[in-house]
LOLUMZA-894515 format. One record per residue (C-alpha): x, y, z. Coordinates in nm, 4 decimals. Example, Ala and Ser with C-alpha at 12.3 -4.5 7.8 and 13.67 -1.06 7.14 Angstrom:
<kefis>
     east    north       up
   1.2300  -0.4500   0.7800
   1.3670  -0.1060   0.7140
</kefis>
This chain:
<kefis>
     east    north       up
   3.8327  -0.1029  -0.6090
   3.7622  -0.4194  -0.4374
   3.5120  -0.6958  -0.5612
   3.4203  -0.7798  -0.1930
   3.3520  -0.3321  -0.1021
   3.1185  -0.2846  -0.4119
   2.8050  -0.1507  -0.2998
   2.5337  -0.4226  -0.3425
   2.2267  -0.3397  -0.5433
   1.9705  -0.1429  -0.3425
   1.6065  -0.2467  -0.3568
   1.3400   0.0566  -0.4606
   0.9994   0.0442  -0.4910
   0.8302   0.1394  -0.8223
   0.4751   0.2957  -0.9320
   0.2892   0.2575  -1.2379
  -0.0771   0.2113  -1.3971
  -0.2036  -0.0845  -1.5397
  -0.0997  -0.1073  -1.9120
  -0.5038  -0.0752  -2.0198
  -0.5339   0.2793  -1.8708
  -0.5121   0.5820  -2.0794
  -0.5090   0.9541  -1.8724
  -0.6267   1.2693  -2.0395
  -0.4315   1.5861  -1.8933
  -0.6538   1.8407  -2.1145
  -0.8230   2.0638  -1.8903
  -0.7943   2.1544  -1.5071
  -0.9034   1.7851  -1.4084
  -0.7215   1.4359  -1.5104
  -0.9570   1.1947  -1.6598
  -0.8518   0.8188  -1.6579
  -1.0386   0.5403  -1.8734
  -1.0220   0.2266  -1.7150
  -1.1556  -0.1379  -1.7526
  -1.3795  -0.0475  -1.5440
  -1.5305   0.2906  -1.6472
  -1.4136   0.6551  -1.6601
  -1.3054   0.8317  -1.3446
  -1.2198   1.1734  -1.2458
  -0.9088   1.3437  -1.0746
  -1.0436   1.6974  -0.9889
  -0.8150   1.9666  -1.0352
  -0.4759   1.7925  -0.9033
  -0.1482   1.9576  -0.7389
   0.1158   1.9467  -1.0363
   0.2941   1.6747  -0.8670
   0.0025   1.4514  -0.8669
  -0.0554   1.5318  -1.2483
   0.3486   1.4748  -1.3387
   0.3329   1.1148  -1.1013
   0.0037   0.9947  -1.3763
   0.1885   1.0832  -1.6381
   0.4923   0.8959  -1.5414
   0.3492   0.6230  -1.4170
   0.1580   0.5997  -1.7718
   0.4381   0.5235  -1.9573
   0.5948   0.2589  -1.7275
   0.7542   0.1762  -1.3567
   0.8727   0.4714  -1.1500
   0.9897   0.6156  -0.8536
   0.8013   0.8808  -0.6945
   1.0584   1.0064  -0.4862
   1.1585   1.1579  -0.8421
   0.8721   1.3116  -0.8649
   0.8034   1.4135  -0.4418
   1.1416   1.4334  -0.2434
   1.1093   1.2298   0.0469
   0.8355   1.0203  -0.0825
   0.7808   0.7358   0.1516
   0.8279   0.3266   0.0925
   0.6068   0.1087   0.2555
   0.7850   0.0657   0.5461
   0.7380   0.4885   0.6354
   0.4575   0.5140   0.9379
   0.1678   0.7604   0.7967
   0.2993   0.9894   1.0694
   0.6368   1.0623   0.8997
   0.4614   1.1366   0.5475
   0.4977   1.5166   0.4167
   0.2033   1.7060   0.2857
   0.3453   1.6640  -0.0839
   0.3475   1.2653  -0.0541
   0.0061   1.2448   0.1757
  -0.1563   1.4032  -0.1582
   0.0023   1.2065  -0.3874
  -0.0820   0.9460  -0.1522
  -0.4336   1.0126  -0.1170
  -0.5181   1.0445  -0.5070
  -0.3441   0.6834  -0.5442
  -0.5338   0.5268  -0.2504
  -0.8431   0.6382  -0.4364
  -0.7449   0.4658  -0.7645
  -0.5684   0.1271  -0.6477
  -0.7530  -0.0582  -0.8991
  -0.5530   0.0710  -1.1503
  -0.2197   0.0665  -0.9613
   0.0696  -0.1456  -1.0262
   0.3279  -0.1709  -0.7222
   0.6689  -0.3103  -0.8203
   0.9985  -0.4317  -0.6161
   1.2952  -0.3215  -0.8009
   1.7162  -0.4642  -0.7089
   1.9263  -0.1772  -0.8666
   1.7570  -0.1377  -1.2170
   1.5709  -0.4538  -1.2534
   1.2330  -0.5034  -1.1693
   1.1768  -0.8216  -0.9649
   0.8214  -0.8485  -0.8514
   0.5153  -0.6480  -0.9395
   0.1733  -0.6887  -0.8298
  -0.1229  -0.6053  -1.0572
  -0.4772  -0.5029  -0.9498
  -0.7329  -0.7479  -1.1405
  -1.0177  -0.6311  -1.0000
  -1.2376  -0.3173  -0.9291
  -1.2515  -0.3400  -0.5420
  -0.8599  -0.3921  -0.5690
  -0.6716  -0.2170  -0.2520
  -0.3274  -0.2990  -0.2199
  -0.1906  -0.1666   0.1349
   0.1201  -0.3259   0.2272
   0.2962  -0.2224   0.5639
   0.6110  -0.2969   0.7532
   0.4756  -0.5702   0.9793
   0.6249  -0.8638   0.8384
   0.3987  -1.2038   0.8824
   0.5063  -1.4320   1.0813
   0.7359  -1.7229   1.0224
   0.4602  -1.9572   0.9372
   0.3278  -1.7705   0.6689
   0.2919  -1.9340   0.3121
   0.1035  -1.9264  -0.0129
  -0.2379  -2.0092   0.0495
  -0.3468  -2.3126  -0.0760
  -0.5668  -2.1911  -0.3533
  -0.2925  -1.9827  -0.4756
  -0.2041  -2.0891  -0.8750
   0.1497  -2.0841  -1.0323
   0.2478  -2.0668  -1.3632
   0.5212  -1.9212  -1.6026
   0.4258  -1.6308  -1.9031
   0.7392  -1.6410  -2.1117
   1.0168  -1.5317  -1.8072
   0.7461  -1.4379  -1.5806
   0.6078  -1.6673  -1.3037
   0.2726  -1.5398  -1.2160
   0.0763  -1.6592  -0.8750
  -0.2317  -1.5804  -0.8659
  -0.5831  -1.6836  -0.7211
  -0.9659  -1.6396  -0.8295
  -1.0476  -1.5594  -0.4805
  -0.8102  -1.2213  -0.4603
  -0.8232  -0.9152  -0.6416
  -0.4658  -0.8885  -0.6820
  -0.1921  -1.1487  -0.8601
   0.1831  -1.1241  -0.7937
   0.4455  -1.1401  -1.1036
   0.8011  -1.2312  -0.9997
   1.0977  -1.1430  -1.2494
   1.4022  -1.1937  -1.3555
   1.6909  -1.3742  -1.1966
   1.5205  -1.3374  -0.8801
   1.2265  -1.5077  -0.9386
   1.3086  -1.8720  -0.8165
   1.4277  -1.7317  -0.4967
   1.1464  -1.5204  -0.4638
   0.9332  -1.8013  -0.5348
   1.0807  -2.0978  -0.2986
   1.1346  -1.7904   0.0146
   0.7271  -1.7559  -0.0666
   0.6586  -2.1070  -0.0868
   0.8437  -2.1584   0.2827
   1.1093  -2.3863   0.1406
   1.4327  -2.3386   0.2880
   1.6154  -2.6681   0.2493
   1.7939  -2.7378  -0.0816
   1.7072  -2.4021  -0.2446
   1.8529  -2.1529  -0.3756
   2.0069  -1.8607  -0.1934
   1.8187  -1.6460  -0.0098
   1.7021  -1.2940  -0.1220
   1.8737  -0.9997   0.0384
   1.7265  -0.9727   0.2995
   1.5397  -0.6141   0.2071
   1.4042  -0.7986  -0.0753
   1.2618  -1.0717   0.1149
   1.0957  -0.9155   0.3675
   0.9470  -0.6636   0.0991
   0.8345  -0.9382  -0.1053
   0.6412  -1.1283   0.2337
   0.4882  -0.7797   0.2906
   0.3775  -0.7108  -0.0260
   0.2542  -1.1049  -0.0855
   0.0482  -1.0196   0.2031
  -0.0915  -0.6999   0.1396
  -0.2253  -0.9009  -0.1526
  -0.3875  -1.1916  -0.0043
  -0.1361  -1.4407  -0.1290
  -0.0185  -1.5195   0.2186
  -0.1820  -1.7616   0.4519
   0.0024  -1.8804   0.8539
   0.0141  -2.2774   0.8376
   0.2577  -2.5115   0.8794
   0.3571  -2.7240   0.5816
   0.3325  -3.0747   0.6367
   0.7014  -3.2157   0.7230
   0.8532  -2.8201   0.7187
   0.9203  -2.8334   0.3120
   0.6608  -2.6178   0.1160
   0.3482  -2.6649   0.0591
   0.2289  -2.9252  -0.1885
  -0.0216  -2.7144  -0.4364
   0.3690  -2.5372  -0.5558
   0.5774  -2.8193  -0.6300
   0.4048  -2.8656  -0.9646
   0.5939  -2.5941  -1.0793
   0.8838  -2.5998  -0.7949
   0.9723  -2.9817  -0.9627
   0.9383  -2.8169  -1.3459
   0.5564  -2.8408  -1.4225
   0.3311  -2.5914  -1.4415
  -0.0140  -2.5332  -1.3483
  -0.2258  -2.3923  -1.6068
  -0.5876  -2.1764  -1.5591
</kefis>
């Protein structure tokens, strides 16, 4: 087969809970403990029980676990009754939901609730062409991870592997003298979910480069909290 006809990696979005959760499936009901206190599912559909305990033990997708289940990009409308109540129980317990962005097997962006009025929504209206990080927005690296975050939002974004620097420039607004640009699934997935999460402000950076509060880290230093 031919390099150039190889099927490029599809992008997939992943669920999981935050790594400090623990769920109890004893009984009729699902009990999580979470930072922030203990919380009851009552009496949940078996799918809704096998998606916690999946998403317990790391990223996954729940269209393994509900055929059809929608990506963020679906219109409510078009949901089936399996994925509205999977969908429901989730929306209910955001806090403790992790989203990811995955290229083929590899996880390249995941945002993390870090707060207890966390919701995380993200839809398929892309922002507009002016959108960038928001000035109080905070970068830094965590071994091979570059985490933005902010102590205004409730939410901070993680960006992985070797899509991380384009990830990071394509959210920053550079364009000149940057790497290659995401697919262009992955891009617009990674706006929409920036922006579901606050990171994302419409401005125009002085000059069209990227803002200023990034290049720390854009020119090789990082901030620190």
């Amino acid at each position: 087969m031919r390099i150039d006809r190889l099927a490029a990696p599809e992008l997939s979005e992943l669920w999981s809970l935050r790594e400090d959760v623990t769920v109890g499936f004893d009984g009729d009901d699902v009990l999580l403990r979470t930072p922030w206190g203990r919380r009851t599912v009552p009496r949940p559909a078996r799918s809704v029980r096998e998606a916690l305990r999946r998403m317990l033990l790391g990223p996954v997708s729940l269209a393994n676990v509900v055929p059809g289940f929608p990506g963020y990009d679906v219109p409510e409308e078009h949901w089936d009754d399996a994925s509205r109540e999977l969908l429901t129980v989730l929306d209910a317990h955001q806090d403790v939901v992790v989203r990811h962005l995955a290229v083929g097997a590899t996880v390249c962006l995941s945002v993390l609730p870090v707060a207890p009025r966390a919701g995380f929504r993200p839809t398929s209206a892309e922002p507009g062409g002016r959108a960038r990080l928001r000035d109080d927005v905070l970068v830094r690296r965590e071994g091979r991870t570059t985490v933005l975050h902010s102590p205004r939002l409730h939410h901070r974004l993680e960006l992985h592997g070797p899509e991380a620097e384009r990830l990071l420039h394509w959210l920053s607004g550079r364009r000149d003298g940057t790497p290659a640009h995401p697919p262009p699934a992955v891009a617009r997935a990674a706006r929409c979910y920036a922006a579901a999460a606050g990171l994302l402000a419409e401005r125009v950076a002085p000059g069209g480069g990227s803002p200023g509060f990034a290049q720390g880290l854009l020119n090789g230093k990082e901030d620190s909290l």
